[in-house]
C-alpha positions in Angstrom: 0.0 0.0 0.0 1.2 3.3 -1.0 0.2 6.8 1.0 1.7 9.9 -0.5 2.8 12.5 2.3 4.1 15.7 1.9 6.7 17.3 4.1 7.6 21.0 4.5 10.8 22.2 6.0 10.9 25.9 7.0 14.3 27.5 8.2 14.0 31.0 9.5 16.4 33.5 10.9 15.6 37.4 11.5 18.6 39.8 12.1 17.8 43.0 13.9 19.8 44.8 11.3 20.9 44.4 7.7 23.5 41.7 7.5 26.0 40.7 4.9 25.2 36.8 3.8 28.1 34.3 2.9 27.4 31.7 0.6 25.1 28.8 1.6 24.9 25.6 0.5 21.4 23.8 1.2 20.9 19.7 0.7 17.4 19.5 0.9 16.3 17.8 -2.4 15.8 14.4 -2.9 18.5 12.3 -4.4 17.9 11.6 -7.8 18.8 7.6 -7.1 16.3 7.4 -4.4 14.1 4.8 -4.7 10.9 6.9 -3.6 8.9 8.4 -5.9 8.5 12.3 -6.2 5.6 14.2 -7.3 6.7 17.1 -6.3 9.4 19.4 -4.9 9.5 23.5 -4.4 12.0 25.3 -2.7 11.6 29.0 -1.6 14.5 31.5 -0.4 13.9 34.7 1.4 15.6 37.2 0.5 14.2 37.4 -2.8 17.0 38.8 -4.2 19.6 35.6 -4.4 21.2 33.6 -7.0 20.9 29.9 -6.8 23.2 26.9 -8.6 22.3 23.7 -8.3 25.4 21.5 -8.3 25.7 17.5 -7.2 28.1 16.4 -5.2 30.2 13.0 -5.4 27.5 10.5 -4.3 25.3 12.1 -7.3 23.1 14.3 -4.1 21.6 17.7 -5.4 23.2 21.0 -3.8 21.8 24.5 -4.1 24.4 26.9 -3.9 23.1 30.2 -2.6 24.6 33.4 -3.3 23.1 36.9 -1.9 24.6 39.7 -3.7 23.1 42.2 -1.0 22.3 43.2 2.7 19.3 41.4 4.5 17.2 41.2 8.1 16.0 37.9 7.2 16.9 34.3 5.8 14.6 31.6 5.2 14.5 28.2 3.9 11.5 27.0 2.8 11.1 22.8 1.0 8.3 20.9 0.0 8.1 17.4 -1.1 5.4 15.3 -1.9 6.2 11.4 -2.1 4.9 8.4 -2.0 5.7 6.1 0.8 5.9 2.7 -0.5 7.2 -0.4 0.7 10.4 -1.7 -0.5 12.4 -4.6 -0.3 15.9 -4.2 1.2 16.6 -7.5 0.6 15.8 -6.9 -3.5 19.1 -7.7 -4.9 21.3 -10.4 -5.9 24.2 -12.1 -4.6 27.0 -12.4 -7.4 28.8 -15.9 -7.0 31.9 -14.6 -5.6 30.3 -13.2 -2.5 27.3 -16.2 -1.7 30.6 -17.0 1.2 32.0 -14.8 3.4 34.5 -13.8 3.7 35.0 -12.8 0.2 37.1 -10.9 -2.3 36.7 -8.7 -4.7 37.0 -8.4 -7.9 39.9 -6.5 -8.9 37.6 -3.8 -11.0 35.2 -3.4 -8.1 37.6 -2.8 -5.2 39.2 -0.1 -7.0 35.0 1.5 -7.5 35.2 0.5 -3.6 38.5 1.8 -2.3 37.6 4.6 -0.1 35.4 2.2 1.8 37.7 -0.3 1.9 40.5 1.8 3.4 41.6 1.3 7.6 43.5 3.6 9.6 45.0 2.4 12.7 43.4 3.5 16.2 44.6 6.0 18.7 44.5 5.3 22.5 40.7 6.6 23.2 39.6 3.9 19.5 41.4 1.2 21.7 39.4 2.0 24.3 36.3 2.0 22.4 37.1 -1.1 20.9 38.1 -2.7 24.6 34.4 -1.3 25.7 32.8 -3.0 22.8 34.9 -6.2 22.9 33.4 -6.5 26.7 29.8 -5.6 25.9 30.0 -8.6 23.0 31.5 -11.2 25.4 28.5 -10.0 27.9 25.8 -10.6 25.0 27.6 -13.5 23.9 28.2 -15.5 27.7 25.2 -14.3 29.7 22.4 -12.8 27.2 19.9 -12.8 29.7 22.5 -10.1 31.7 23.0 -8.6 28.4 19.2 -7.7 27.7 18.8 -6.5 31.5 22.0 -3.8 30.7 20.8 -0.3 31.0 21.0 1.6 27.3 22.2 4.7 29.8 25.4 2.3 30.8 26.2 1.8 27.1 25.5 5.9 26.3 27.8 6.8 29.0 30.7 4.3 27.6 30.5 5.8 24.9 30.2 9.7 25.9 33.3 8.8 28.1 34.9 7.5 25.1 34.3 10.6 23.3 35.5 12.0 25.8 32.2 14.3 26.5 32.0 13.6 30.5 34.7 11.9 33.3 35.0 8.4 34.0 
């Protein structure tokens, strides 16, 4: 079953005097790979006076590059889309024969396509860490999942925000 929704993004901001605007860049228009069907899509910029380019980036997403050639008091954003929400299969897709067992490798064409995914740095202190947090929390699901399901999801936030770095041990 399909149901078509719309969706309206507004982004406002009001100066209490004339201001000079850099450059903007917005990425609020549906990818042209995605899988969701678009009826529609409007995008409105206050001030009026603007230039806009629309450019795509690497991974083939739209950009609108926004210049304002003058002074304003106010900035706003304004998107509509109207798509269709349907259901789709992730699991659509096939399995080429080099890949039905893990693990797998390549094929010399597509790991070059594949590279910048492929690529590992090495770990500071605070990834080792990480990893040592996450190495514990496995063996916990792994030797007692009964202990595992009963862990507080706040324990496994603050691991993490320590981590990070964003609060003391």
């Amino acid at each position: 079953m399909t149901i078509r929704v719309a969706i309206n993004h507004r982004t406002t901001y009001k100066f209490d005097r004339p201001v000079s605007m850099s450059p903007h860049t917005v990425r609020l228009r549906p990818a042209p790979h995605s899988r969701t069907p678009i009826h529609a899509y409007s995008l409105k910029i206050k001030p009026a006076e603007h230039f806009i380019n629309w450019q795509q980036d690497a991974f083939g997403n739209y950009l609108a590059r926004l210049v304002f050639p003058g002074k304003c008091t106010e900035f706003e954003v304004d998107v509509e889309v109207i798509a269709d929400m349907t259901t789709i299969n992730p699991f659509d897709f096939f399995v080429e024969d080099y890949a039905e067992k893990f693990p797998f490798e390549y094929t010399d064409q597509l790991r070059g396509e594949l590279l910048p995914y492929l690529e590992t740095l090495e770990g500071g202190p605070r990834f080792e860490a990480f990893l040592a947090v996450a190495e514990t929390e496995l063996q916990a699901q792994l030797l007692a999942p009964q202990a595992a399901r009963d862990l507080p999801f706040a324990d496994i936030v603050n691991a993490v925000r320590r981590f990070h770095g964003l609060t003391s041990a």
